[in-house]
N, C-alpha and C positions, 0 to 999 in steps of 0.2 A: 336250334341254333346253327346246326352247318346251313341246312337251308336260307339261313339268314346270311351268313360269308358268301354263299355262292350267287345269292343275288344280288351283294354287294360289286361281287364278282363280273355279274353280265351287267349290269348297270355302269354304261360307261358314255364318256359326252361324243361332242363329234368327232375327237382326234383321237378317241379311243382309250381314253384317261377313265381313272373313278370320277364317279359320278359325286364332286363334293358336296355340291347343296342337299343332296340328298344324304347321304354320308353326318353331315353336317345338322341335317332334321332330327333324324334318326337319335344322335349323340342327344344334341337339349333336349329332345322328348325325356329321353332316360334320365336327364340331372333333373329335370324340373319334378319330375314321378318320384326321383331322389330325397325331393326336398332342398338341392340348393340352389343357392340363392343367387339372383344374377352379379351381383359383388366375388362371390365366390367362385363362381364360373368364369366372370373376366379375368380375376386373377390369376386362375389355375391356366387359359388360356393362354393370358401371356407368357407365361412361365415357362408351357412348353413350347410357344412358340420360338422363343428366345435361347432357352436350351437349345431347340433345336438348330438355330442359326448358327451359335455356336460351335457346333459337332458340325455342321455342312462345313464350316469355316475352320478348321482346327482351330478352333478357342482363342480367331484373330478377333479382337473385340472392335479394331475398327473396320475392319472389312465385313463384321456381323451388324455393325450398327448404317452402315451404308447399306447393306441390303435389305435392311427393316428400315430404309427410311428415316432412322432419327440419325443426332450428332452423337458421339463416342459416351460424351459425359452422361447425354441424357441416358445412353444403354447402361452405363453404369449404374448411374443412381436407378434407375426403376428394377435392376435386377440387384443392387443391393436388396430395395424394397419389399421384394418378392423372394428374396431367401434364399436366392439361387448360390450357391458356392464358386468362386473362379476356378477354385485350385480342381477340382471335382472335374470342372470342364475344359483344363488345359490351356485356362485364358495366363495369356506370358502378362508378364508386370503389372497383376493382381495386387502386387503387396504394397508397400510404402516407396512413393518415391523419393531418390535420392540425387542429390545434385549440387548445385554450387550452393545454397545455401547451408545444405550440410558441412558446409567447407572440405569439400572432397576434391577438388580442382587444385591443391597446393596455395590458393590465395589468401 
């Protein structure tokens, strides 16, 4: 197993980075030898993909959803979907919005 970290190690592209696709091989050989299922594996990828956006982002959910590419809502919904917790990852106004229709503006 170290010899496996260190060849992950010298395994790097042209600018000197890990090597993902390989990196990447590596991981699905072990879920599919696992047993799971490609449903299972997308979802668990998104998950920590989007966790992880979140944490780059301190838990801004529109500047995490700009940088994955989607609109704010769809970040929402699909990491509702996926089980992810706001509060866990710092996302600010997670909870119930409030506004004029709560009749909170004195009107």
């Amino acid at each position: 197993m170290a010899d496996e970290a260190q060849d992950l190690k010298d395994r790097q592209d042209r600018n000197g980075r890990p090597d993902l696709n390989g990196i990447l091989c590596r991981l699905v050989d072990e879920l599919v030898g696992r047993g799971v299922t490609l449903e299972q594996g997308r979802q668990e990828f998104e998950k920590q993909f989007i966790v992880a956006s979140l944490r780059s982002n301190a838990g801004n959910l529109g500047r995490s959803a700009k940088s994955l590419g989607v609109h704010r809502n769809t970040l929402r919904n699909k990491a509702t979907r996926l089980g992810i917790d706001f509060d866990e990852h710092g996302v600010r106004g997670s909870g119930k919005r409030r506004g004029r229709r709560d009749g909170l503006h004195g009107n």
